[in-house]
Backbone bond lengths (Angstrom), bond angles and torsions (degrees), N, CA, C in turn:
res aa  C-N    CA-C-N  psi(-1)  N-CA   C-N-CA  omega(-1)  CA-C   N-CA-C  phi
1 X - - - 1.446 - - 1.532 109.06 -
2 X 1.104 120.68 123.78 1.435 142.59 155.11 1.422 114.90 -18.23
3 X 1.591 138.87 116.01 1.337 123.23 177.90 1.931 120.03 -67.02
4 X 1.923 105.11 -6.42 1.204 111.41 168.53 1.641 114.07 -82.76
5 X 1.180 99.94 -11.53 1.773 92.18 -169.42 1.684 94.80 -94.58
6 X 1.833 84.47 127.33 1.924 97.90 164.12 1.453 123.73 -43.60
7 X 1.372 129.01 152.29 1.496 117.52 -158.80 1.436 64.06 -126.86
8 X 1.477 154.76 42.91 1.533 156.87 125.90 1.328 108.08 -169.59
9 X 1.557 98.10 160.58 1.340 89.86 -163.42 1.631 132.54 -70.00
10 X 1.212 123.10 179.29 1.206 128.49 -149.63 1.540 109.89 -75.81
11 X 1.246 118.64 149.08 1.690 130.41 -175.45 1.740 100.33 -135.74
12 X 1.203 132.38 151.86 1.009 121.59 167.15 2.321 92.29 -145.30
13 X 1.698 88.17 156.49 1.289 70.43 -177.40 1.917 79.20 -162.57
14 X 1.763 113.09 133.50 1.467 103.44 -163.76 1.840 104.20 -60.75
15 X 1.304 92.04 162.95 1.772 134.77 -179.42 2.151 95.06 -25.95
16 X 1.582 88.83 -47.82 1.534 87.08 -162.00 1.491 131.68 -52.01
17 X 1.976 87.31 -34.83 1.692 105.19 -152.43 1.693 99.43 -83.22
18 X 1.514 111.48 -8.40 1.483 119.16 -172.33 1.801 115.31 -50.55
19 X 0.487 150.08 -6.86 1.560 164.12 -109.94 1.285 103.42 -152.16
20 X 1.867 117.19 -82.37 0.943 150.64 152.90 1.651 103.13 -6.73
21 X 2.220 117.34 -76.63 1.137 115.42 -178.56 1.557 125.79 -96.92
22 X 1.180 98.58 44.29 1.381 100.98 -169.82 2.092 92.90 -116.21
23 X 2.114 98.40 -52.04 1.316 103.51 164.26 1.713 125.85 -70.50
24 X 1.368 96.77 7.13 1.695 90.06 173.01 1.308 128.71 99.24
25 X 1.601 95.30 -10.11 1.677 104.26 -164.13 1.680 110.04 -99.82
26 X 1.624 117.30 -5.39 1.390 108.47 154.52 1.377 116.75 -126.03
27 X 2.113 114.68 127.18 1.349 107.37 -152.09 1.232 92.32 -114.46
28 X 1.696 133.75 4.81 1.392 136.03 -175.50 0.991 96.35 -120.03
29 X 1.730 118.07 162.65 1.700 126.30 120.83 1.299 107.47 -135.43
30 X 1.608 88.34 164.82 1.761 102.82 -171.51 1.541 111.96 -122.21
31 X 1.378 96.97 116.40 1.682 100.54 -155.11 1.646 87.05 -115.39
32 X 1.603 112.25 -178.85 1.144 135.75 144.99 1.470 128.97 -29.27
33 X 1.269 137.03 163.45 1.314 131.06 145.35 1.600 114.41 -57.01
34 X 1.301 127.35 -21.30 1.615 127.89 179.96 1.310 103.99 -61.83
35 X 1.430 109.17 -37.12 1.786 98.23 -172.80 1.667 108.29 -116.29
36 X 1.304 97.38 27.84 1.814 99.82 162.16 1.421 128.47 -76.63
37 X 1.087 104.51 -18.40 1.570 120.10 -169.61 1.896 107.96 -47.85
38 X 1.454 107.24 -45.21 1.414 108.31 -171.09 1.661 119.22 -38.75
39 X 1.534 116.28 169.93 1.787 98.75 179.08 1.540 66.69 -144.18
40 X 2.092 72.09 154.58 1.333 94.39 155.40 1.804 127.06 -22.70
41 X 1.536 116.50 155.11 1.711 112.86 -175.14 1.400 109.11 54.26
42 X 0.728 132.32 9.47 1.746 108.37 179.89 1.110 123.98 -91.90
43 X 0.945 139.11 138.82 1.936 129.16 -172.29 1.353 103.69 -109.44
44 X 1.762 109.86 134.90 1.398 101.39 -176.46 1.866 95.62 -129.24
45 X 1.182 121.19 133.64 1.531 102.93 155.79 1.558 128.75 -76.44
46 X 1.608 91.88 149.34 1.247 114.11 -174.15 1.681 123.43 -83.92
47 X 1.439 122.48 121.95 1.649 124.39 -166.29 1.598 89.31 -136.35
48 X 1.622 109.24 157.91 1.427 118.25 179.42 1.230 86.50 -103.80
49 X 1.755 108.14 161.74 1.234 137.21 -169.44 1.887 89.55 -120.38
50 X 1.244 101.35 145.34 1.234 125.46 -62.30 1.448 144.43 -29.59
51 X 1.368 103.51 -33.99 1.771 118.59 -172.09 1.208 110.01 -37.63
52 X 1.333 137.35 -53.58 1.583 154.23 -179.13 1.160 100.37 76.47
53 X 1.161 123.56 34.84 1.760 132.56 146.06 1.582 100.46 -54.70
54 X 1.939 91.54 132.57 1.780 85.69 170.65 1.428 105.00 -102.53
55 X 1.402 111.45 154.40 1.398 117.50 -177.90 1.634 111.79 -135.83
56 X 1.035 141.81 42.58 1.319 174.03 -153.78 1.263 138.42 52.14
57 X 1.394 150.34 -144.38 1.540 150.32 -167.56 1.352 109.52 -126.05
58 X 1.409 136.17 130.56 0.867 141.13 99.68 1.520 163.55 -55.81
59 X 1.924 127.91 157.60 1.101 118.25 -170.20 1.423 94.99 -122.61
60 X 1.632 99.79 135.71 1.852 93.09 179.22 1.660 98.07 -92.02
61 X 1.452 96.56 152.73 1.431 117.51 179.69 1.483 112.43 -84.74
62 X 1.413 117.35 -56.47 1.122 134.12 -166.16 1.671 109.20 -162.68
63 X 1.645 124.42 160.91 1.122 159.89 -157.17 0.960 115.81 -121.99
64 X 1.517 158.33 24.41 1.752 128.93 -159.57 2.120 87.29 -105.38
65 X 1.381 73.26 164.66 1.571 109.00 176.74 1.590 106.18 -85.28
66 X 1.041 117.98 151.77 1.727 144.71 -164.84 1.248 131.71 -147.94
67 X 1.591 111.99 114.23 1.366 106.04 -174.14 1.704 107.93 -79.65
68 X 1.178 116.86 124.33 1.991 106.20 149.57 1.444 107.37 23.29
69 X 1.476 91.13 -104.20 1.620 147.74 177.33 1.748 98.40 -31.98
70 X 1.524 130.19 -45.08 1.180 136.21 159.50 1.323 124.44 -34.91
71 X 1.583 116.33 -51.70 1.252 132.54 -145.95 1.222 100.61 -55.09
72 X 1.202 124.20 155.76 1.393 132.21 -162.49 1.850 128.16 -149.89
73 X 1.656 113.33 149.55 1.790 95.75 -173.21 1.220 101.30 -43.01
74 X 1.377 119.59 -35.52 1.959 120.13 -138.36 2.066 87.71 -78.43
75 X 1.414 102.96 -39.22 1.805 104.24 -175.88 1.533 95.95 -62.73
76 X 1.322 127.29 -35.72 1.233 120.51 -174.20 1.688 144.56 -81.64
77 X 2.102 80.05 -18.44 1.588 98.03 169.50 1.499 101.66 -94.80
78 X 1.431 123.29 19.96 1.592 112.59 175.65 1.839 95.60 -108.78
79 X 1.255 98.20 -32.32 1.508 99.58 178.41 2.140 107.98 -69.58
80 X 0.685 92.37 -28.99 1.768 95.33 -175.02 1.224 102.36 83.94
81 X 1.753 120.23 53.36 1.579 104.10 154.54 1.841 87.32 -167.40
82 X 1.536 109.67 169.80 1.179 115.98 171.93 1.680 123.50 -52.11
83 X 1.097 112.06 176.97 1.352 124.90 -155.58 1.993 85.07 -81.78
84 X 1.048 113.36 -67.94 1.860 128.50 179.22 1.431 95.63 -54.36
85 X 0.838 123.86 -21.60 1.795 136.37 172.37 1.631 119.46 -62.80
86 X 1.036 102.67 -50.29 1.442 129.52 -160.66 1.912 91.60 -108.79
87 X 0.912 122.44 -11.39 2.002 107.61 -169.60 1.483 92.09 -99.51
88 X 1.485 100.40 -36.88 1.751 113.47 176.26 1.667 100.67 -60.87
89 X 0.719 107.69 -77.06 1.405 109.87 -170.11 1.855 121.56 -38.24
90 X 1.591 104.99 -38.91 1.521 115.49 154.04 1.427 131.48 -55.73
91 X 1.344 92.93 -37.75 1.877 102.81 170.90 1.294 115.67 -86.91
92 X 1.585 137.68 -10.96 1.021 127.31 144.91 1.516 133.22 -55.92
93 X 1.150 122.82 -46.89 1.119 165.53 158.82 1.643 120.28 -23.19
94 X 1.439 107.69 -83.10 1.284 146.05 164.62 1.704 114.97 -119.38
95 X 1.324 107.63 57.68 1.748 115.04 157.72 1.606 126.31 -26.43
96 X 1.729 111.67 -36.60 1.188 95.57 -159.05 1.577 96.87 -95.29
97 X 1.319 107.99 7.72 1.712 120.17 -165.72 1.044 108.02 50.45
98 X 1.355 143.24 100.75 1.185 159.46 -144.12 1.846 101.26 -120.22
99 X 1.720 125.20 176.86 1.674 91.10 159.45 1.155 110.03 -94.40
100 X 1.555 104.68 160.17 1.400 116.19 -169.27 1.347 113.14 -104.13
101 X 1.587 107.51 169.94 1.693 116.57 -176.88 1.124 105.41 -130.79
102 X 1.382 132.01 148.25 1.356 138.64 163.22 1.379 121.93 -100.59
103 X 1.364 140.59 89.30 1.633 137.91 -146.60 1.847 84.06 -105.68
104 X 0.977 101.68 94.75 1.792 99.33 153.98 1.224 131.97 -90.70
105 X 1.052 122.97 122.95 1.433 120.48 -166.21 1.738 110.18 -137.42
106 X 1.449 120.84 -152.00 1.315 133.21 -162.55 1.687 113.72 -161.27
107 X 1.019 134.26 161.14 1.114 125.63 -161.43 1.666 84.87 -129.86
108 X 1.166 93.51 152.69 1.968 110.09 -165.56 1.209 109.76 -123.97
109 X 1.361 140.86 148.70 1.477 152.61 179.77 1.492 93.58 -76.57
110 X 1.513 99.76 153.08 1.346 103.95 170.92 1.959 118.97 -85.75
């Protein structure tokens, strides 16, 4: 196997937040319905968007759905930024506010 090919499938998450889940300090993201699909246990590797540098694997914990209007300090101290931090960052993102997912997960040894 190729040291480029994912040893699970693919995750991408931008350049910035890399740091963030690598030291531990972001244990969610809040994606689309496109990337809700995952279940509990599953291990996916981790690549930056765009570069598609991989930067390691994760295990998702859990799945639930999220309103906007929900979002919360506690969603925001898992993300590693303020609450106006984090709503901004969704509306960049997903403008038309679409429904949302909360993928919590954990970061795994290689």
């Amino acid at each position: 196997m190729s040291t480029q090919s994912p040893q699970y499938p693919e995750f991408t998450f931008f350049s910035r937040f890399v740091d963030d889940i690598l030291a531990g300090r972001k244990t969610i993201t809040i994606r689309d319905e496109s990337e809700a699909h995952w279940q509990p246990g599953q291990r996916l590797s981790l690549f930056t968007n765009p570069e598609q540098q991989p930067f390691g694997d994760i295990e998702v914990l859990s799945v639930k759905p999220v309103a906007f209007d929900a979002l919360s300090e506690e969603h925001a101290r898992q993300e590693n930024m303020t609450l106006a931090e984090l709503k901004q960052v969704i509306r960049d993102i997903y403008p038309a506010l679409p429904p949302l997912y909360v993928i919590e997960f954990r970061l795994i040894e290689r």
